[in-house]
TORBAPA-706070 format. One record per atom (N, C-alpha, C): x negated, y, z. Coordinates in steps of 0.02 Angstrom, whole numbers, plus 50000, padded with zeros to 5 digits. Layout:
residues N
XYZ;...
This chain:
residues 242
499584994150000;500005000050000;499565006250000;499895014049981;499295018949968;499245019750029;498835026550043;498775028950098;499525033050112;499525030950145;500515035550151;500655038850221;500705045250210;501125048950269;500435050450296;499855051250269;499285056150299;499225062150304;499725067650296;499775073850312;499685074550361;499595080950382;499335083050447;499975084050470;500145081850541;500865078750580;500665081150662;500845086050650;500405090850740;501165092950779;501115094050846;501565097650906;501155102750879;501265106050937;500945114650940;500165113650965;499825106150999;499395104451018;499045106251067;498575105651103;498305108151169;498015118451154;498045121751232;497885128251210;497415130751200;497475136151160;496775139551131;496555144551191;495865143151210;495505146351255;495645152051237;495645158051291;495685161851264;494955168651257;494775169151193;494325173651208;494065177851253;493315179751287;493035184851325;492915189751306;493125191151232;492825197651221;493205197551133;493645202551113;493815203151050;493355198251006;493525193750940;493315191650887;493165197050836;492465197650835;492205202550786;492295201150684;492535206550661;492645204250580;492245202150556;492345197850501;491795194550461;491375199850423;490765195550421;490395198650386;489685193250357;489155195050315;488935191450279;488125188150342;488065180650333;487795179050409;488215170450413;487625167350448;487695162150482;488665160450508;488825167850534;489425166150558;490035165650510;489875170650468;490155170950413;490255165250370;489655160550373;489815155450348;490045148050361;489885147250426;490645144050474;491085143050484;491325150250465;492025149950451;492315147750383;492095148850330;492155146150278;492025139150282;491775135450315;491585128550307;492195127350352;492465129250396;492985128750421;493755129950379;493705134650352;494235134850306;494135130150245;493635130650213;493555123950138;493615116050203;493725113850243;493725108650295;494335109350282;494925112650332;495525113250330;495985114050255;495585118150209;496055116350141;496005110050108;495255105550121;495475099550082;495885096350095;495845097450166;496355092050229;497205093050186;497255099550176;497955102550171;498055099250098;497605100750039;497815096949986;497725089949962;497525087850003;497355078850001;498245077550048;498395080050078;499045080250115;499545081950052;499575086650022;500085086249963;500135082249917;499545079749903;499605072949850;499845068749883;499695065349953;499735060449960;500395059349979;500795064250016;501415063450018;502095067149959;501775069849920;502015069049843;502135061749822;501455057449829;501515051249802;501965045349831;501945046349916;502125041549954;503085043849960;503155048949934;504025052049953;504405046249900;504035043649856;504365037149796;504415030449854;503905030049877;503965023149923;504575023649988;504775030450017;505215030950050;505815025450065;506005023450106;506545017650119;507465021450107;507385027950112;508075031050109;508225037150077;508555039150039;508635045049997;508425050150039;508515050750082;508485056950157;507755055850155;507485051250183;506775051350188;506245054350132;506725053050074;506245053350005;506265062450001;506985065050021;507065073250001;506385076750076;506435071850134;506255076550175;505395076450194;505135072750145;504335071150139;504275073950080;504675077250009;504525081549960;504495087249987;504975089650028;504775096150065;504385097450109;504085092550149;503425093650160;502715093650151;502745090450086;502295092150031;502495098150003;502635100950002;502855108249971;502615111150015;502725110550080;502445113950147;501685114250150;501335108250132;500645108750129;500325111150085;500585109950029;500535115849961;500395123449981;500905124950002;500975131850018;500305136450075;500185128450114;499515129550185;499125131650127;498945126650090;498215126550053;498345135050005;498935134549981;498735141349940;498555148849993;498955148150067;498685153450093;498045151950112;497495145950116;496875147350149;496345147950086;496715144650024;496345146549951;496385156549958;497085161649986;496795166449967;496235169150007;496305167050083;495755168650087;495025168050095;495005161050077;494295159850053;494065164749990;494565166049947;494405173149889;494315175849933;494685178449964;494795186650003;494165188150015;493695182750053;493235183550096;492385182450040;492655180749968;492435180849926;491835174049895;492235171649910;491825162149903;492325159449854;492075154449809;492495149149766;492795143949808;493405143249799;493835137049836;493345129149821;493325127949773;493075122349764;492385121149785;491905126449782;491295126649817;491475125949892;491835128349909;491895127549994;492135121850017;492605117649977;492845113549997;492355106249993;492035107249929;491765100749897;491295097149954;490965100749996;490475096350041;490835091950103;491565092350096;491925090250155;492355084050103;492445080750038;492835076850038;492475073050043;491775067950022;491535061350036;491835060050134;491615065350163;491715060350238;492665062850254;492965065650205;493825063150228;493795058450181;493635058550112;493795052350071;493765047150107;493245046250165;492765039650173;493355038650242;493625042750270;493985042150331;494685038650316;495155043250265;495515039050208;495555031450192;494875029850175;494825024750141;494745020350212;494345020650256;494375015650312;495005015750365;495515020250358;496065019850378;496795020850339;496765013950295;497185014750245;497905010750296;498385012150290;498835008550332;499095002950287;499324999350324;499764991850280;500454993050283;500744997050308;501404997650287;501665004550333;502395005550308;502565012650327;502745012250389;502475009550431;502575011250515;501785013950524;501415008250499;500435013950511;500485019750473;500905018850410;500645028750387;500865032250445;501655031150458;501875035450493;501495038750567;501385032550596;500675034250638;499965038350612;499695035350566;499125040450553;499185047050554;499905047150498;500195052750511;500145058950571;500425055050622;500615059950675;500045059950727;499595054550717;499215053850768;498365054750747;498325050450688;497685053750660;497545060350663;497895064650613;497775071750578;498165075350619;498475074250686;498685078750754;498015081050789;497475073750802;496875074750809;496505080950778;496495078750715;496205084350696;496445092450687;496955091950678;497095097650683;497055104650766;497395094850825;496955097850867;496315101750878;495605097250853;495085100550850;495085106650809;495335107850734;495415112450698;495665120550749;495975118250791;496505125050830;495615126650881;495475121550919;494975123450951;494455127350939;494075124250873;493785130350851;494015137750817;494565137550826;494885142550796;494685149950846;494695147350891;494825149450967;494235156250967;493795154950916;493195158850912;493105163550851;493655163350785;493525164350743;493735174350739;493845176050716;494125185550709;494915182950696;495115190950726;495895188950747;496435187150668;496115189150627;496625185550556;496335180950536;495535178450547;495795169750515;495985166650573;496005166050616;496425163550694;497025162550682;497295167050659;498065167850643;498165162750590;497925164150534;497935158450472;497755152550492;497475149950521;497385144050543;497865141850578;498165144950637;498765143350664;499425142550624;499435145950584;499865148150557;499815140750505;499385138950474;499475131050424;499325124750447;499265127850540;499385119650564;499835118850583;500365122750617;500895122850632;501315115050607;501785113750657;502135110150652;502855110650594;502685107250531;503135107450489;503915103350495;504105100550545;504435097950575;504445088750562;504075085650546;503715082050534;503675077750582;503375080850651;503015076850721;503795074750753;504375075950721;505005075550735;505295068250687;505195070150630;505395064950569;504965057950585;504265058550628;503865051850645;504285046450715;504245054450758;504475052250829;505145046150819;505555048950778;506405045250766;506435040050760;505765039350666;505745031350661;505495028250694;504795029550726;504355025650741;504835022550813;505245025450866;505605023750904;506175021550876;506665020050835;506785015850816;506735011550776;506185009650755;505715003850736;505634999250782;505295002650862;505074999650916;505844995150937;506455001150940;507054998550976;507084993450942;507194990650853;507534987750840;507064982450849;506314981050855;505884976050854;505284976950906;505444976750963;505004978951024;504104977451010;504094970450954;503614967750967;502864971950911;503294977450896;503024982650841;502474985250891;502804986650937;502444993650989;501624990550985;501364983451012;500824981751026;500264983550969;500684981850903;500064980450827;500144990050828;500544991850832;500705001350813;500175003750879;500245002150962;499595003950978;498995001750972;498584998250960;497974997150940;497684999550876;498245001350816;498175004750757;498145011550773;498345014050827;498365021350855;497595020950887;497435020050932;496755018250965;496195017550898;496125014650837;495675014250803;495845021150765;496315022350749;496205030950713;496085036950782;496015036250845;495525038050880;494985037950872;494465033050833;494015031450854;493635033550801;494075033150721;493905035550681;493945043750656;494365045950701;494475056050681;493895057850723;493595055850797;493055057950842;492545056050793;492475050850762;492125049050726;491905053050635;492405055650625;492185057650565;492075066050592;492365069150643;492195075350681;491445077050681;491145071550708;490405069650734;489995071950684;490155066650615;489885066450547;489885074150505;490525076350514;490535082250468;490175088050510;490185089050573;489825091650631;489245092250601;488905085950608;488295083650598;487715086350527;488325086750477;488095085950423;488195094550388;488575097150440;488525104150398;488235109650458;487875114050453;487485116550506;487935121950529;487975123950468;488775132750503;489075129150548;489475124450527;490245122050566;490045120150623;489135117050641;489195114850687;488985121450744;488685125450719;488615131650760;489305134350785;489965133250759;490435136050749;490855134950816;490655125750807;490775121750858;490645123750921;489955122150920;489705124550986;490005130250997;489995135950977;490335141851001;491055138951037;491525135851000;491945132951022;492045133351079;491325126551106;491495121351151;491285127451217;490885130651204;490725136551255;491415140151294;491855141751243;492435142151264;492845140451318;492725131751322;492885129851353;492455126051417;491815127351407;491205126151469;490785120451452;490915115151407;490605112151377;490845107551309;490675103151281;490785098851229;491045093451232;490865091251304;491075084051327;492025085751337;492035090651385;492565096051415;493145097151340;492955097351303;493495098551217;493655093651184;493135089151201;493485081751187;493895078451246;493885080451293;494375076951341;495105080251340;495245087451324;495725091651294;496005087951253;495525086051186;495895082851116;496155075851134;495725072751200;496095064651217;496805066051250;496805073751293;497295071651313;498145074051264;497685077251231;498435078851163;498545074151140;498055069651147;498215061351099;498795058651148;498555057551204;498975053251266;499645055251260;499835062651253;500525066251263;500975063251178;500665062451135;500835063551062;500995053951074;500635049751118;500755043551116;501255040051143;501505044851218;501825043951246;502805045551204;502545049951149;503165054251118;503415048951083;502885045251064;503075039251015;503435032851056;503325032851130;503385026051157;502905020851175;502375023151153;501795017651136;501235020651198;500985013951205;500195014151245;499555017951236;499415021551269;498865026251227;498055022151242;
C-alpha cells in the first residue's frame, strides 16, 4: 500500500517558550540562513503532504472520507505556497532550499511505509505531530513574522480530529487493533527523533538554529522530553499505549 495519510496531523502541540528579548529581523548571516533551512525543511514536509494525500483520498473507504482528505490536501497546498512566498520574500530559490532536506524525509517515508489505513492514519497523526512539534520549538527563536508563518502552516487542519474518530472506532469495533497500532506508534517515535538527529546533523544553520532553540528551554535533553510528552497526550487521544 502507498504511503497514506502522511500529512502533517498536529493539536496545537506543546508551548512555545517564550522569548527573552524581541526576535531580531532577518538579515544576511549564519542566522539568516537557518531559518531558511528551516523553512525549505517545513515546505518539503508541506508538499510531500499534498501529493501524498491527493493520492491516498482514491484509496479512501467512504465518499466522506475521500471529500475530507481532498480538502486537506488543498490545505497543505496552500501551507507550502505561503512558505514558498516567503522563502522569495527573503530572497532564496524554493527548490534550492528545499532540495538538501528530501533524501533524509524520502528515506524516513520509505522506512515507515504503513500496511494499511489504520498505520497511515497513525503516522499521520503521530509521526508528523512529532515533527511539527519540533518544527514550533524552534520556531520559538525565529523574528516575529516567520514565527507567525510557521504557526500559522502547522496549525491544526482539523485532521487530528478525522484520525482520533477512526482510529477509536477501529479499536471499539476490534479491540485487538490497539496492541499492533501501539508498537507501530513507538517505532515512528523512534524514527522522527531519529531523522531530527540526521537532518540536525547534516545541515550546520539548522543545527545552530536548534541549539538556540534548546537554550530556550535550558537544555536539549529538556526539548526532547517536551516533544515525548506531546507524543504521550496525542497517544492517549487515540486510546492507545504510549
Amino acid at each position: 500500500m502507498a504511503d497514506c495519510y502522511a500529512a502533517h496531523v498536529t493539536d496545537e502541540g506543546p508551548p512555545i517558550p517564550a522569548a527573552t528579548e524581541p526576535a531580531a529581523e532577518l538579515g544576511p548571516g549564519p542566522a539568516a540562513d537557518g531559518v531558511l533551512d528551516l523553512l525549505g525543511l517545513i515546505a518539503d514536509a508541506q508538499l510531500a503532504a499534498f501529493f501524498r494525500l491527493s493520492d491516498d483520498a482514491a484509496l479512501a473507504p467512504t465518499l466522506a472520507d475521500k471529500a475530507a482528505l481532498a480538502e486537506m490536501a488543498v490545505a497543505e497546498f496552500g501551507h507550502f505556497q505561503l512558505l514558498r512566498g516567503r522563502i522569495e520574500a527573503l530572497g532564496a530559490d524554493i527548490g534550492q532550499v528545499m532540495a538538501p532536506f528530501v533524501p533524509a524525509l524520502d528515506d524516513f517515508h520509505a522506512r515507515t511505509e504503513p500496511s494499511d489505513w489504520l498505520e497511515g492514519l497513525i503516522k499521520a497523526y503521530v509521526g508528523d505531530g512529532i515533527a511539527a512539534d519540533f518544527y514550533r520549538t524552534v520556531a520559538a527563536v525565529l523574528d516575529a513574522d516567520t514565527q507567525a508563518l510557521v504557526l500559522e502552516v502547522l496549525a491544526d487542519t482539523g485532521h487530528s480530529a478525522f484520525v482520533i474518530e477512526r482510529v477509536r472506532a477501529a479499536i471499539a469495533a476490534d479491540p485487538r487493533v490497539a496492541g499492533r497500532l501501539a508498537l507501530w506508534a513507538r517505532r515512528l517515535v523512534g524514527e522522527a527523533f531519529g531523522q531530527a538527529q540526521r537532518v540536525a546533523a547534516e545541515r550546520e544553520p539548522l543545527a545552530r538554529l536548534l541549539a538556540a532553540g534548546s537554550h530556550q528551554l535550558g537544555d536539549l535533553g529538556r526539548m526532547f522530553a517536551t516533544l515525548t510528552d506531546a507524543h504521550e497526550d496525542r497517544m492517549a487521544a487515540l486510546g492507545l499505549s504510549s
